[in-house]
VEXDREN-2710 file (C-alpha; in Angstrom, 1 decimal):
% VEXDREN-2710
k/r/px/py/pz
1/UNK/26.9/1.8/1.9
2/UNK/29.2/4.0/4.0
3/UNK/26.6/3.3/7.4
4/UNK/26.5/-0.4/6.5
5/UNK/30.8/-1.2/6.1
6/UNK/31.2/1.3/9.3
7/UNK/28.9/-0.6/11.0
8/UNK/29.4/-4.1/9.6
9/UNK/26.3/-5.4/11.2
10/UNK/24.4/-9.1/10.8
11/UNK/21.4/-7.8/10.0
12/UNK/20.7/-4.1/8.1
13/UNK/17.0/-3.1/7.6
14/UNK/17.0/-0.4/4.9
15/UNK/13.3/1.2/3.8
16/UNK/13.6/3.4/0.7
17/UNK/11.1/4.3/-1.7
18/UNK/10.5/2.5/-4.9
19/UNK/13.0/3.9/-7.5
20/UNK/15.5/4.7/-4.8
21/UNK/17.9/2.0/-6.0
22/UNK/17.7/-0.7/-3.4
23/UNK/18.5/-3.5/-5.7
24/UNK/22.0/-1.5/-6.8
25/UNK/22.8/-0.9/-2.9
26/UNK/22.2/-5.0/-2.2
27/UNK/24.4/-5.8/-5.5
28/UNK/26.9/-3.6/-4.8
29/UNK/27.3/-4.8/-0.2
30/UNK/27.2/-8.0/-2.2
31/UNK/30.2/-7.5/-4.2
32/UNK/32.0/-5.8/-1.7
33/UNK/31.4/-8.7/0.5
34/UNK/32.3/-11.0/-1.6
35/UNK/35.3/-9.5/-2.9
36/UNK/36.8/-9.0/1.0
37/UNK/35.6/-13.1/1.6
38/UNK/33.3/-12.1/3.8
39/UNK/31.0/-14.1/2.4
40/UNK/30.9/-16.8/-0.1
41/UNK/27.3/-17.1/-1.5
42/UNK/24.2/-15.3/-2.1
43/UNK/20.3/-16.2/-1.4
44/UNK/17.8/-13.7/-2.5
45/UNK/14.7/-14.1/-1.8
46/UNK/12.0/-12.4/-3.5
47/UNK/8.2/-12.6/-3.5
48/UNK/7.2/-13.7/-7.0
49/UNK/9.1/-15.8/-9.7
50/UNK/9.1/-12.4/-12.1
51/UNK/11.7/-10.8/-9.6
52/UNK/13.8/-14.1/-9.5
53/UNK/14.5/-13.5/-12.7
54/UNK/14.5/-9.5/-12.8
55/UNK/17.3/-9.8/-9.4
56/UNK/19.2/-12.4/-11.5
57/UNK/19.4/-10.2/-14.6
58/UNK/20.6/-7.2/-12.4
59/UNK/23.1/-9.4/-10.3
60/UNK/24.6/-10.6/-13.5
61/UNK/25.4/-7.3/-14.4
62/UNK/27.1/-6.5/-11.1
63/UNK/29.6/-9.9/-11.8
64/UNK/27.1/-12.1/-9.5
65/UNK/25.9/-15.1/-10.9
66/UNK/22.7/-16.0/-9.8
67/UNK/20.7/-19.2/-10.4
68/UNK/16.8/-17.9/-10.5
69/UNK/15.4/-21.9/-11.3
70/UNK/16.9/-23.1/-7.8
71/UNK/14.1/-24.8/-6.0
72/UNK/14.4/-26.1/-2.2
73/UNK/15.5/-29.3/-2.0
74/UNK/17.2/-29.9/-5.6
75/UNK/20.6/-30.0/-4.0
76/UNK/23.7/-28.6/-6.0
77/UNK/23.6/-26.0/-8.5
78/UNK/26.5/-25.1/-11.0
79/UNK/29.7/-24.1/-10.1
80/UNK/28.7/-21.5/-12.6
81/UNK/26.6/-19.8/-9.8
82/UNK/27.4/-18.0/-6.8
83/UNK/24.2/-17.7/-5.5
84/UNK/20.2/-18.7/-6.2
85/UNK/17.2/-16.5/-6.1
86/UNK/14.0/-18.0/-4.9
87/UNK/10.8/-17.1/-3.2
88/UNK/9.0/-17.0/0.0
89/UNK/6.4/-19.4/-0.5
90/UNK/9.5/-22.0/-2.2
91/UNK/11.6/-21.2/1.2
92/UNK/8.7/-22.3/3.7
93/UNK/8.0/-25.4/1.7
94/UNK/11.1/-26.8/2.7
95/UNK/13.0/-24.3/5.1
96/UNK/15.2/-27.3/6.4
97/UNK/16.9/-27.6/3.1
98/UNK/17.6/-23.9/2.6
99/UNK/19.1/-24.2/6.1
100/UNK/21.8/-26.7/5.5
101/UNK/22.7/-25.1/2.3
102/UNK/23.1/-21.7/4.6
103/UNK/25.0/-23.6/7.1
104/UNK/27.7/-24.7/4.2
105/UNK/28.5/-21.8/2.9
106/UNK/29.2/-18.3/4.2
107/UNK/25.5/-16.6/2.9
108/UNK/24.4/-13.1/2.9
109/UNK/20.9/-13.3/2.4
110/UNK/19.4/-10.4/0.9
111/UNK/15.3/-10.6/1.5
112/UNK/13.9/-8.1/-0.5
113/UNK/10.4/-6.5/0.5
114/UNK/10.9/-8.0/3.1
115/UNK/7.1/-7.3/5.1
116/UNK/6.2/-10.1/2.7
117/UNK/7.8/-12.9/5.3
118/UNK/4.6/-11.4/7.4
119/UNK/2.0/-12.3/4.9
120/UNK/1.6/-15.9/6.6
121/UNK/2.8/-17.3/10.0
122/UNK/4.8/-20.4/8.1
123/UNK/6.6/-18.1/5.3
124/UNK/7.6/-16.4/8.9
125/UNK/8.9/-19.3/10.6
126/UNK/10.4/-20.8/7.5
127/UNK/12.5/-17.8/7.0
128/UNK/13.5/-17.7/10.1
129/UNK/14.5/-21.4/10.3
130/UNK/16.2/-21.6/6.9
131/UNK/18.2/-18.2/7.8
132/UNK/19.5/-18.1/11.0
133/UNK/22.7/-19.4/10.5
134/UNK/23.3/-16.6/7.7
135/UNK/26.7/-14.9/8.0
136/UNK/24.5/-11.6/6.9
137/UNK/21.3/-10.7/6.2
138/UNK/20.0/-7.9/4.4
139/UNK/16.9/-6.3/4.5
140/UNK/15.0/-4.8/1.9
141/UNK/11.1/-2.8/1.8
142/UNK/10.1/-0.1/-0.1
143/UNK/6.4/0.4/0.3
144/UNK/4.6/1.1/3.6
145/UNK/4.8/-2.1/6.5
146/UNK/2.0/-3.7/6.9
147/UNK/0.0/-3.8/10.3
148/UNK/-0.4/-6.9/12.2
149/UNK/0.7/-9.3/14.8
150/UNK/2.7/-11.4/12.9
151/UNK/6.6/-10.1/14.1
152/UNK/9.1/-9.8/10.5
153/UNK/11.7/-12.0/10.8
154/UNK/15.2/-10.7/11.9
155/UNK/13.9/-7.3/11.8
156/UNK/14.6/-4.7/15.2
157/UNK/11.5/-4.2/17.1
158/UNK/10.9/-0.9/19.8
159/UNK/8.0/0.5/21.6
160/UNK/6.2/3.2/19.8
161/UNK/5.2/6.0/21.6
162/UNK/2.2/4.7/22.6
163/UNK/4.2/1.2/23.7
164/UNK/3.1/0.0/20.5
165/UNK/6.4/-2.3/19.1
166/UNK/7.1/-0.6/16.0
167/UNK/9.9/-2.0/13.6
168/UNK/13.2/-0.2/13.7
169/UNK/14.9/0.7/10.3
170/UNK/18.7/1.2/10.1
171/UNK/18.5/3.3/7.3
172/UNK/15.6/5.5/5.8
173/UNK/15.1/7.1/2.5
174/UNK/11.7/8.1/1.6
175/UNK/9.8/9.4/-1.2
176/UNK/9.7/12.8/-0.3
177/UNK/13.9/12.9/0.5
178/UNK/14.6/11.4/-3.1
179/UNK/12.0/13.9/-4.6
180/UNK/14.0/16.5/-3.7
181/UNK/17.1/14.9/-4.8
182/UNK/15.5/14.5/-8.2
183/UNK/15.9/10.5/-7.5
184/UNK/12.2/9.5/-8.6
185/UNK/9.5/11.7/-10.4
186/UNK/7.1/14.3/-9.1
187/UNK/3.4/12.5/-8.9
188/UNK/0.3/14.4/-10.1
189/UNK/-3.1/12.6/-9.3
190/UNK/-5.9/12.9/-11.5
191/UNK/-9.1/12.2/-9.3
192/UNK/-12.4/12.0/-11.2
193/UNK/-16.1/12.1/-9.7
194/UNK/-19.2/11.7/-11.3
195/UNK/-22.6/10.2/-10.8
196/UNK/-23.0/6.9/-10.3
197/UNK/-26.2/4.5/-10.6
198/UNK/-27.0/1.1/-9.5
199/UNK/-29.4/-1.5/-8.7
200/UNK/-29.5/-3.5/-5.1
201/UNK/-30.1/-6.9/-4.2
202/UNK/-33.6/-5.8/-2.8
203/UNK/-34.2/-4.0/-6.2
204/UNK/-33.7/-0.4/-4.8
205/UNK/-32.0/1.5/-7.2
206/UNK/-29.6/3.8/-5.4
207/UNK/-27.9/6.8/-7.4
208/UNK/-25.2/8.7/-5.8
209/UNK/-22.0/10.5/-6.6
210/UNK/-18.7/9.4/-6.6
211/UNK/-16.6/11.0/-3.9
212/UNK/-19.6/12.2/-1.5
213/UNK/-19.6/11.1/2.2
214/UNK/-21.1/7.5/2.1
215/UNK/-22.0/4.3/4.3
216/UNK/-18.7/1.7/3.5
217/UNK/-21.3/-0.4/0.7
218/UNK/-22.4/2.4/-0.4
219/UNK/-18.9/3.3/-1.4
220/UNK/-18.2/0.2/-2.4
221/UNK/-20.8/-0.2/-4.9
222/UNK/-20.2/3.4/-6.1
223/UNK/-16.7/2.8/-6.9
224/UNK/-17.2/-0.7/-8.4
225/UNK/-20.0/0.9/-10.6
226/UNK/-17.5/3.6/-11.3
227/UNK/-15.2/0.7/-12.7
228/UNK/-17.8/-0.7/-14.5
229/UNK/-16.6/-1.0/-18.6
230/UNK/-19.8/-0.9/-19.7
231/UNK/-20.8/2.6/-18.1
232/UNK/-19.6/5.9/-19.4
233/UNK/-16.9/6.5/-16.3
234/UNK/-14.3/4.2/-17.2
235/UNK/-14.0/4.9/-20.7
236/UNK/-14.1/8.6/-20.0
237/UNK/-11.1/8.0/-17.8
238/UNK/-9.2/5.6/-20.2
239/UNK/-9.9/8.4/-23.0
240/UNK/-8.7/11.9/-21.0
241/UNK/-5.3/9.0/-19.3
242/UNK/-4.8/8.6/-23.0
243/UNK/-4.6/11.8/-24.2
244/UNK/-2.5/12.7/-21.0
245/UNK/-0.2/10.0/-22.1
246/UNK/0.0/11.8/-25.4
247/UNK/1.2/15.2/-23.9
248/UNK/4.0/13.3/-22.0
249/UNK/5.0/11.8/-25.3
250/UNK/5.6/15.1/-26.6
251/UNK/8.8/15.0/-24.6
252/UNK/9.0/11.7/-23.6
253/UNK/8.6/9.5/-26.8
254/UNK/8.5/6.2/-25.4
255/UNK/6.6/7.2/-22.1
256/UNK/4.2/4.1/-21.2
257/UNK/1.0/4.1/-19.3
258/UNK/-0.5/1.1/-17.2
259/UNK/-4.3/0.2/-16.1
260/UNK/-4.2/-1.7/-12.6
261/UNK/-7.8/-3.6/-13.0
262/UNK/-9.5/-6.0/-10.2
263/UNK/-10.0/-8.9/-12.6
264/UNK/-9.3/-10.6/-15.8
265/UNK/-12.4/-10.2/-17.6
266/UNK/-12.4/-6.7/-16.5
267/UNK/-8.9/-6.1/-17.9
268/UNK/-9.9/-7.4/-21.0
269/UNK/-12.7/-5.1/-21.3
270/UNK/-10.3/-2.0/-20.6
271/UNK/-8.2/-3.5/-23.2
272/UNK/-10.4/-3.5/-25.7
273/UNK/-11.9/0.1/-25.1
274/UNK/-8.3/1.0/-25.1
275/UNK/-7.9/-0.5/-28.7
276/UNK/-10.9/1.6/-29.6
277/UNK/-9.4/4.7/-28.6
278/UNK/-5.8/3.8/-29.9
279/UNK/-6.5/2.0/-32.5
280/UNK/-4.1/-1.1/-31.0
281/UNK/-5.1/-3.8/-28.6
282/UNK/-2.8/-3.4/-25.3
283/UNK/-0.8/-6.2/-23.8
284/UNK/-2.9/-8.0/-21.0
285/UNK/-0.7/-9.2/-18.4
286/UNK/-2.9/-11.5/-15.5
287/UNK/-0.6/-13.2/-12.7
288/UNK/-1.7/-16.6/-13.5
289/UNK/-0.6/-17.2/-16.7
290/UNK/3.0/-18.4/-17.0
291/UNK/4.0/-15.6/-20.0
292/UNK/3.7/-12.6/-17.6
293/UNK/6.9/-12.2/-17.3
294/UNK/7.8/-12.4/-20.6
295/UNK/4.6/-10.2/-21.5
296/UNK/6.0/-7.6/-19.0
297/UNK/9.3/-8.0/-20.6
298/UNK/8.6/-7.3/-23.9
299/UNK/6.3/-4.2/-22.6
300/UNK/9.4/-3.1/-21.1
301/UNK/11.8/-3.1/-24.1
302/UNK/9.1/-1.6/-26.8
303/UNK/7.8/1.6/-27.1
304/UNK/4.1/0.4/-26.8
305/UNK/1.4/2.7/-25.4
306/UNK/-0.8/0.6/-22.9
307/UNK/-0.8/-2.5/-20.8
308/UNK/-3.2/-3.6/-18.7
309/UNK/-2.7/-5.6/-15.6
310/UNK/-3.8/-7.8/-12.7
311/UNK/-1.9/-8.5/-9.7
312/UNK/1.2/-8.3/-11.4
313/UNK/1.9/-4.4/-10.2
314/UNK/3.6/-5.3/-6.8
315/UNK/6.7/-4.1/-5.5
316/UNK/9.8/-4.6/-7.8
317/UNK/8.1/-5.2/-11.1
318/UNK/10.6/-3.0/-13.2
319/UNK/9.2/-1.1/-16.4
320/UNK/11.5/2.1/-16.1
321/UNK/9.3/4.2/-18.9
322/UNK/5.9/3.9/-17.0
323/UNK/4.5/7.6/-16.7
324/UNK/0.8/7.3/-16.7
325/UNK/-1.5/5.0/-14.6
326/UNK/-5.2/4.3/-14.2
327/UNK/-6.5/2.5/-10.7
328/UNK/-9.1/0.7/-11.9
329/UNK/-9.2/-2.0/-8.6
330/UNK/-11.2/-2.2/-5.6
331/UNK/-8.1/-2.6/-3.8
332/UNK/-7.2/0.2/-1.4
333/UNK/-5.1/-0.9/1.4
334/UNK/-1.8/1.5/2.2
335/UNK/0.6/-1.4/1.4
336/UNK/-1.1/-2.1/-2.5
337/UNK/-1.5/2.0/-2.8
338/UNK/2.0/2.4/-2.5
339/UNK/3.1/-1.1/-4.1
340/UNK/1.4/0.9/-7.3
341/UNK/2.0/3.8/-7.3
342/UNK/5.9/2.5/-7.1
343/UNK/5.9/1.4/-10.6
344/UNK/5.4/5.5/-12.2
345/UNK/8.1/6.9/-9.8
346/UNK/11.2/6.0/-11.4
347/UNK/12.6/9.1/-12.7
348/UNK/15.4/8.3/-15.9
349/UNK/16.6/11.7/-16.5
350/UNK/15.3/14.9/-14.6
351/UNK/12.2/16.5/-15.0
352/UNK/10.1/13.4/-15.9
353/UNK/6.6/13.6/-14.4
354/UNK/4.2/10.7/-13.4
355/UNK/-0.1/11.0/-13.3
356/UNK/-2.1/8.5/-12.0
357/UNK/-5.7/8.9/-12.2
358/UNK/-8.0/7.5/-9.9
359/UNK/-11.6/7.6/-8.6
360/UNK/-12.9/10.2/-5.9
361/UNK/-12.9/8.1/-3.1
362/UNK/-11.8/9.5/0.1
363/UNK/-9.9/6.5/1.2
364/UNK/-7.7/6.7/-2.1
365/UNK/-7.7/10.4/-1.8
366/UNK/-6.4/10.3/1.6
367/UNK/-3.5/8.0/0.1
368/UNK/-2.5/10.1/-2.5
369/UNK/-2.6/12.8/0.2
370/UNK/-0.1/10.9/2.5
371/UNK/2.3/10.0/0.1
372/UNK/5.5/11.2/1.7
373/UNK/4.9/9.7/5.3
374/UNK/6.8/7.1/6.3
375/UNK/5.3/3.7/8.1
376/UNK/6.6/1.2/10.2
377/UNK/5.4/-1.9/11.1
378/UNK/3.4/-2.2/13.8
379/UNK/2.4/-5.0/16.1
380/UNK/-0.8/-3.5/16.8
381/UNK/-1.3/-4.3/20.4
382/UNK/-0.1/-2.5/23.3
383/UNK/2.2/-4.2/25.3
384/UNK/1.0/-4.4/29.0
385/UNK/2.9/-6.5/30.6
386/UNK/4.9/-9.8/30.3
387/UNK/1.9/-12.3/30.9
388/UNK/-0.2/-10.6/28.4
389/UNK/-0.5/-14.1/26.4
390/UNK/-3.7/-12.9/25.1
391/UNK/-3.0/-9.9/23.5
392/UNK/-2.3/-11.2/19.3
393/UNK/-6.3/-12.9/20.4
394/UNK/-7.7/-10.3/21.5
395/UNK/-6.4/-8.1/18.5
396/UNK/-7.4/-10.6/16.2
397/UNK/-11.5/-10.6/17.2
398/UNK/-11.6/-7.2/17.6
399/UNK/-10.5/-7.2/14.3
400/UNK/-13.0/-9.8/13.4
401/UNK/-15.9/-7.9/14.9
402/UNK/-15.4/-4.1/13.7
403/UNK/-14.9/-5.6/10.0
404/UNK/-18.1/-7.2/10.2
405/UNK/-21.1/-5.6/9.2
406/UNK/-24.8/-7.2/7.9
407/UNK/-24.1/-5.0/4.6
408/UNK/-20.6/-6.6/4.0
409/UNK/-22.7/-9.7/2.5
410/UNK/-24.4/-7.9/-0.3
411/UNK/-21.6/-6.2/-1.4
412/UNK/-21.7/-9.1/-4.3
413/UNK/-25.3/-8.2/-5.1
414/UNK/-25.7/-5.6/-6.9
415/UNK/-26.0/-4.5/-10.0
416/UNK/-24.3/-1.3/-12.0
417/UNK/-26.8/0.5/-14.3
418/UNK/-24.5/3.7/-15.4
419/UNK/-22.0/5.9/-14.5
420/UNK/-21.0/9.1/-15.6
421/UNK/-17.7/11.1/-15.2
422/UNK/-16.4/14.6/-14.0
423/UNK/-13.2/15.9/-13.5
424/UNK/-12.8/16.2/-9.6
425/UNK/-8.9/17.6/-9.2
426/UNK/-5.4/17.4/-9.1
427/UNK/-3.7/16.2/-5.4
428/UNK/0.0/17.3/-5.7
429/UNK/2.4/18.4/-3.4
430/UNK/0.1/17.9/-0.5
431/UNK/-2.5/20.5/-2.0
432/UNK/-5.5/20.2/-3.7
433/UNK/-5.7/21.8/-7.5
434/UNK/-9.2/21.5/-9.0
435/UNK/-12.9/22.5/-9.3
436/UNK/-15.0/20.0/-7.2
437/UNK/-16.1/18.0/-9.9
438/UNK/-17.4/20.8/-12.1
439/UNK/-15.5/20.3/-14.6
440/UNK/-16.0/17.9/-18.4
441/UNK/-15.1/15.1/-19.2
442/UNK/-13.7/16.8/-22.9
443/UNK/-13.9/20.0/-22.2
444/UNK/-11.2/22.8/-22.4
445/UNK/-10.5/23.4/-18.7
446/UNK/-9.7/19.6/-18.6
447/UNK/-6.9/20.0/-20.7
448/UNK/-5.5/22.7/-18.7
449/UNK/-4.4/20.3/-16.4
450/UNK/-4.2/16.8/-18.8
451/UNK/-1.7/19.1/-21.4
452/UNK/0.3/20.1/-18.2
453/UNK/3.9/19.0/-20.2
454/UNK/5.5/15.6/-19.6
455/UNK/9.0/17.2/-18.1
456/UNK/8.8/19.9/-15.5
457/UNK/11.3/20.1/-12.3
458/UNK/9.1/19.5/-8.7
459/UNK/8.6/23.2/-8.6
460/UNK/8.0/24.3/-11.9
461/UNK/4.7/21.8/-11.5
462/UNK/3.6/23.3/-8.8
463/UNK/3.9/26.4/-9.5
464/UNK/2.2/25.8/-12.7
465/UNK/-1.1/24.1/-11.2
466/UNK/-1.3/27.2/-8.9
467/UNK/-1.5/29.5/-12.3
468/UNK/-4.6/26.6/-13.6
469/UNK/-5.8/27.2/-10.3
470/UNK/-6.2/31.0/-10.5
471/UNK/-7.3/31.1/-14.2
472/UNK/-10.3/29.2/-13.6
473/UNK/-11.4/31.2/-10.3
474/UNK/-11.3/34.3/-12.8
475/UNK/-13.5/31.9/-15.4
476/UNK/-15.5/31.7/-12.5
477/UNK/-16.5/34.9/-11.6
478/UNK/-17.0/36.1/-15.2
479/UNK/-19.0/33.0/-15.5
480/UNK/-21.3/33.9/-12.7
481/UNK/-21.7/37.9/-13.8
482/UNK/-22.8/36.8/-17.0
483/UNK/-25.4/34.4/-15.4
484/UNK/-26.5/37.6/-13.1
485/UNK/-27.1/39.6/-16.2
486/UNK/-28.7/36.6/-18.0
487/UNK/-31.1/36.6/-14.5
488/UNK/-31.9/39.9/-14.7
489/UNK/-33.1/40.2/-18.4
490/UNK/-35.2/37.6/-17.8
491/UNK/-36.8/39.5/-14.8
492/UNK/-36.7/42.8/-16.6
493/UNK/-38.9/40.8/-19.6
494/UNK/-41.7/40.3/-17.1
495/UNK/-41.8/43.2/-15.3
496/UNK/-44.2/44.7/-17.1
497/UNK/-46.7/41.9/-15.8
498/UNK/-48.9/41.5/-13.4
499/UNK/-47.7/40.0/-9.8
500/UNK/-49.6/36.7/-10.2
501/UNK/-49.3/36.8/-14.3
502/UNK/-45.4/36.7/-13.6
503/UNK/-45.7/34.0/-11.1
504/UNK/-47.3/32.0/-13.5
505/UNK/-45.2/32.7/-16.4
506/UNK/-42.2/31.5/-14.3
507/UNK/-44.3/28.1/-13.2
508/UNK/-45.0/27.4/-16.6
509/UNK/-41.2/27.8/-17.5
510/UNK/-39.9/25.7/-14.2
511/UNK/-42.6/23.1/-15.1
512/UNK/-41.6/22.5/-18.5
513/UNK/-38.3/22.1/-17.4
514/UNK/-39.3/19.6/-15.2
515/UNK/-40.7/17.6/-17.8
516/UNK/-37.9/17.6/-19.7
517/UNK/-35.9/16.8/-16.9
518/UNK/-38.2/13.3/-17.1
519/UNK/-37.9/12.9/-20.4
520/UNK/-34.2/12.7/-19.9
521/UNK/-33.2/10.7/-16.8
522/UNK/-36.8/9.3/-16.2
523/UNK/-37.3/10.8/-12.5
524/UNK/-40.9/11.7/-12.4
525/UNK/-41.8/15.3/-11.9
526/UNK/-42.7/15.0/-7.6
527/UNK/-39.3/14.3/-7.1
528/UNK/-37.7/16.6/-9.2
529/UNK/-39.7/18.9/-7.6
530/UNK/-38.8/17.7/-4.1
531/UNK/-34.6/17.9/-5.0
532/UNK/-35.5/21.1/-6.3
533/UNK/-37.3/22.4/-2.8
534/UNK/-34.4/20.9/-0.9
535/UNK/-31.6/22.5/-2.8
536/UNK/-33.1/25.9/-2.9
537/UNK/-35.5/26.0/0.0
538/UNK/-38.8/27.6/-0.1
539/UNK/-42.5/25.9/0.2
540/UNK/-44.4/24.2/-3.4
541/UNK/-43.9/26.1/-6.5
542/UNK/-47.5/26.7/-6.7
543/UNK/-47.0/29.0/-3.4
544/UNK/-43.3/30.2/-3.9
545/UNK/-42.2/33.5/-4.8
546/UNK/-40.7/34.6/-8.1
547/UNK/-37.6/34.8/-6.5
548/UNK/-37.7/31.4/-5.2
549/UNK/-39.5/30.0/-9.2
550/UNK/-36.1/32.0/-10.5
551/UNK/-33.6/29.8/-8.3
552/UNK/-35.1/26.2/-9.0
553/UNK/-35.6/27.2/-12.6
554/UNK/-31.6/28.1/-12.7
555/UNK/-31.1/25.6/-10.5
556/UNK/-32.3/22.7/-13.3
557/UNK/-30.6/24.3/-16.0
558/UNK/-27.6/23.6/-14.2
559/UNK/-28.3/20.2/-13.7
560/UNK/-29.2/19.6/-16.9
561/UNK/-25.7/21.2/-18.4
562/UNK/-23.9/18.0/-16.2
563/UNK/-25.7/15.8/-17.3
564/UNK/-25.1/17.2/-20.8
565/UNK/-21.3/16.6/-19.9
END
């Protein structure tokens, strides 16, 4: 406020992170503006009908009327009003008439998230045609910029320092800035792992785990068999998100928690599993039907546990009490991860923490990691010289070609045979908290981390996830000795054999494991073998030594205590 009136500028570009307030600084330049006669109307203009409504509500409250119904091209609204909300898409279907409305009055346009007037070259051009006669604009974004050619309306462009136009912000607030000044809440990501098994469009079937260095379909198909609801990974999630949302409860009674699924049939089935667990059916809240906004509403004002939702998470979507989330999309870009992620980060009183859980991916990993850096847009071509007409062209097929790829087209063939799941670890604080995927779904050193209490100051939770940390590296170790001694007896038992009656007791034991091994997940013995040669090293068993026999046989027992899990 106090850079902005000193300043007095046309256009103010502010980026703060979700939760920082940006709707209360726009209300209040508003009023100010209006109150000196600066200005005499308001436009906002928002991406989605929901925030039409949502900005109206909030403006109402500040003394601003706003008219959210206000369509391009109806003409007069109520003297009632001093201002109308309206969207993107509703201003480029008929910029000309938001334009002589702007030229009648004095307007201070307030365009809020505002990299959306990027998302197509005519919501671009409409913008700027309906809003160049503004007497002020203001300029609102709270999640990362995007990256592309298409220049944001009345926003300050400079060369980066690889002369690479990058968008200039007149004022900057981010997440990590309003973490320390207790502004939103500390985030704790929950990453889970697990195997994952599915079947290919040639009829291979392909198991791998979640998390592991992977080709791009390959990763794709793990993480869509991951979200699968009718494998064991999802509802493994949903269950140990619940029973975190239960520990924030403890202190936060009407904490909420929110699944972020890819589709509608999909959120259904999360739904219902939720109901199962629960013992209520959450609200489903899809984008296309016209009582989302209502639904969200209503989720908003109650003290329910769950909602489910699709494509109705973006930036500005208001349910302060949000504390626990589940990504169950495919979507992963920078722009969605932090549009999401945005809706647990509004802190109402200090100490409130937020947990999102996600899959193991490394993409989504590396986003959780990066949470605190800032992003500007950027253009995305270097800038050369003057003439260089063919730059945004250029850009564009070399965008084309690297995205294409002869795999990319049976990404939609496939088909998910099961999943399991496995607590992978905590990213917090730029660190890494966890056991690598060791750890139950259920078990007790799960719920050193889900129980972690629902209101704890920035440091207190890291301090407390480095005391997790080292009590499980002490488990560890005891954990190991005991296997040692276990070893040994079992040596000690057979000493008193003969070399090759020793070797064959130890065959016969590391055979029969094997076949239970098929029993249980149907790999046939020769390959169970083979995994066991690779992991250990050493030639066949019918050759190795009894120290090699001991490894593969602890080796399977191991396995066979995951898959347990």
């Amino acid at each position: 406020m106090t850079r902005y009136f000193a300043d007095q500028p046309r256009d103010f570009l502010t980026v703060a992170t979700p939760g920082a307030g940006k709707t209360t600084f726009a209300l209040s330049v508003a009023a100010e503006l209006l109150a000196r006669r600066v200005i005499d109307r308001v436009t906002i203009v928002t991406p989605t009908d929901h925030l039409k409504t949502q900005w109206a509500k909030a403006a109402e409250r500040a003394g601003i009327p706003i008219d959210p119904t206000y369509s391009a091209g109806k003409g007069k609204i109520s003297k009632e009003f001093l201002g109308i909300a309206v969207t993107y898409a509703g201003v480029a279907v008929n910029p000309l008439a938001m334009r002589i409305r702007t030229e009648r009055f004095r307007t201070l346009v307030i365009l809020d998230e505002v990299h959306h007037a990027g998302d197509a070259l005519s919501w671009g051009e409409g913008i700027r045609e309906a809003f160049d006669p503004a007497a002020r604009r203001l300029a609102l974004t709270g999640t990362p910029f995007r990256s592309d050619i298409n220049p944001i309306p009345f926003v300050r462009y400079a060369p980066g320092p690889d002369g690479v136009p990058q968008s200039v912000a007149d004022y900057t607030y981010g997440y990590s800035e309003a973490l320390a000044d207790h502004v939103v809440r500390p985030v704790l990501f929950m990453a889970y792992s697990g195997e994952m098994s599915w079947r290919t469009s040639a009829g291979d079937e392909i198991s791998a785990r979640l998390g592991e260095p992977l080709t791009k379909d390959m990763n794709q198909h793990a993480l869509r068999t991951a979200l699968d609801p009718q494998g064991s990974w999802m509802p493994s999630v949903l269950e140990a998100a619940d029973k975190r949302l239960s520990e924030v409860r403890r202190h936060v009674p009407d904490a909420g928690g929110l699944v972020i699924a890819t589709d509608q049939e999909s959120a259904r089935a999360y739904a219902k599993i939720l109901r199962q667990l629960t013992g209520t059916l959450p609200a489903v809240v899809v984008s296309d039907e016209k009582l989302a906004s209502k639904k969200i509403d209503k989720f908003a004002d109650s003290d329910d546990r769950w909602m489910v939702a699709v494509r109705m998470v973006s930036e500005g979507v208001d349910v302060p009490r949000l504390a626990v989330g589940v990504w169950a999309t495919t979507t992963s870009t920078p722009l969605f991860f932090a549009q999401a992620v945005g809706r647990f980060v509004r802190a109402r009183r200090r100490g409130e923490t937020a947990s999102v859980f996600l899959p193991s991916v490394p993409n989504l990993l590396t986003l959780a990691a990066e949470l605190e850096l800032q992003r500007d847009h950027v253009l995305k071509r270097r800038v050369r010289d003057d003439g260089d007409i063919f730059a945004a062209e250029n850009d564009l097929l070399a965008q084309a070609n690297a995205e294409q790829g002869a795999s990319d087209d049976l990404l939609g063939s496939f088909e998910a045979l099961g999943s399991t799941a496995n607590f992978d670890r905590v990213l917090y604080d730029g660190g890494e908290f966890g056991h690598a995927g060791e750890v139950t779904v259920g078990s007790d050193e799960e719920m050193d981390f889900l129980g972690i209490p629902g209101l704890l100051d920035h440091d207190q939770v890291r301090d407390l996830l480095h005391s997790r940390q080292s009590e499980r590296a002490k488990k560890q170790k005891s954990a190991l000795a005991a296997r040692s001694a276990e070893a040994k007896t079992v040596t000690e038992s057979i000493d008193n054999y003969s070399t090759h009656e020793q070797l064959a007791v130890l065959r016969r034991e590391l055979n029969g494991l094997v076949a239970a091994w098929y029993h249980r997940t149907g790999q046939s013995h020769g390959i169970t073998h083979s995994a066991l040669r690779k992991s250990c090293g050493g030639p066949a068993a019918a050759v190795a030594t009894a120290e090699q026999l001991h490894a593969r046989i602890n080796t399977i027992r191991d396995w066979a205590v995951k898959k347990t899990s």
